[in-house]
N, C-alpha and C positions, 0 to 999 in steps of 0.2 A: 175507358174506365180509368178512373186516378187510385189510387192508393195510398192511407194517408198513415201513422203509426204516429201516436205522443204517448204517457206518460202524465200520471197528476201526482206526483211526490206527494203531498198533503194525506195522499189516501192510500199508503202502501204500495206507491209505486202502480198502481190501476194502471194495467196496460190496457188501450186502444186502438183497435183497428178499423179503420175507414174505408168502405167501397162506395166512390161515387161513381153515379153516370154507367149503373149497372147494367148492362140486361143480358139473357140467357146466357151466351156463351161464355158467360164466367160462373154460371153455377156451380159445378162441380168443385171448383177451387173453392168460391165459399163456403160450400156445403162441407168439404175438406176441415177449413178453420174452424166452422161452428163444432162439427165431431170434437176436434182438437180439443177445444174448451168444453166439451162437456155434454153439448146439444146430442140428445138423442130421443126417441119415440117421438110422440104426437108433435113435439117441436119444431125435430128436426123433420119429419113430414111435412109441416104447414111450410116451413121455409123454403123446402124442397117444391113444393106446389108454389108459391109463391115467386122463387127465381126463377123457372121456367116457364111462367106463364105469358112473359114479356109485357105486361102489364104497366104503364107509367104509372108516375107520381104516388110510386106506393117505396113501403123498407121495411125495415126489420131490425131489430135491435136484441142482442143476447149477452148475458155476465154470464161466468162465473164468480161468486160471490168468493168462493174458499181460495180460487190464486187470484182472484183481481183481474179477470180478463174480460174485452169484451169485446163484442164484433160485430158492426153496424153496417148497415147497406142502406144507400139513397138507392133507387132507381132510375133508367133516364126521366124526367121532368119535363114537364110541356110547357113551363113559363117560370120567368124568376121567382113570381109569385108560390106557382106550386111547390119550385124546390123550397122556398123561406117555410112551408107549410109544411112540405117533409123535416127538413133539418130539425126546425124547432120539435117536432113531434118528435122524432127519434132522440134529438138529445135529453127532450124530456124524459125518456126510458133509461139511458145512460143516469141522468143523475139520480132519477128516484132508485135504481136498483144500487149504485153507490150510499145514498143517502139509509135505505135499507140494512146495509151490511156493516154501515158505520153508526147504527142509530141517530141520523142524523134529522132533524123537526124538521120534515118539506115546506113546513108555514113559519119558518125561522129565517133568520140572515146569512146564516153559513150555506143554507140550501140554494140561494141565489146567487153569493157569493160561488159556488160552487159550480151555479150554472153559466154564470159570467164564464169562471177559466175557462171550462170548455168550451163556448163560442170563440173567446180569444184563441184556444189552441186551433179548432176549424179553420176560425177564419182564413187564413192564409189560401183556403184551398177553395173554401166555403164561399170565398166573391167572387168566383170566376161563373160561378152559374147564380149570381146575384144580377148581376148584369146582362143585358141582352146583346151590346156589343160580343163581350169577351164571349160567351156562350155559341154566339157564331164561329168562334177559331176552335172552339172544342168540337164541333162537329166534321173540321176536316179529317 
């Protein structure tokens, strides 16, 4: 599992936090962070059912709106393909619940603009299971 943290200044400082390459035995700790920010009832059950199910190519994406916080999980992925289909899915959650809290038009330019930073911020961490090479060293 990697662990990633940025920041969008733009939007009150939106803290971000990143779990790739999840499975079971890190439940608990996310489940930990989600509590932290807020996540409780039916939520935080579905997540809870969800991380320990070991399940690939699936995530999870949670804000809090009122501090700016959010906390996202890939899963492990069966191909680069898959993760490109998680990532984008979850980041998409990430901006609409940003874009939400800031009244932001998701069919506007700032909405995309918005979604651009965030793949820039990922990316860094976000190519290593873009590629099938590098993907293989993550599995040692």
């Amino acid at each position: 599992m990697i662990v990633q943290e940025f920041y969008i200044p733009k939007y009150g400082d939106w803290h971000v936090k990143v779990y790739y390459a999840v499975h079971t035995y890190w439940a608990d700790r996310i489940i930990m962070d989600l509590y932290r920010i807020g996540c409780r009832g039916d939520s935080l059950k579905r997540a809870y059912r969800n991380l320990t199910e070991g399940r690939m190519n699936t995530g999870l994406t949670y804000s809090d709106y009122r501090r700016r916080e959010t906390v996202m999980v890939i899963s492990l992925t069966s191909t680069p393909e898959e993760f490109q289909n998680s990532w984008d899915h979850e980041k998409g959650h990430l901006c609409r619940h940003i874009s939400k809290a800031f009244g932001i038009d998701p069919y506007g330019e700032e909405a995309q603009y918005l979604s651009g930073y965030v793949g820039q911020k990922m990316f860094p961490v976000a190519k290593k299971f873009l590629c099938e090479h590098c993907r293989k060293g993550l599995e040692k």
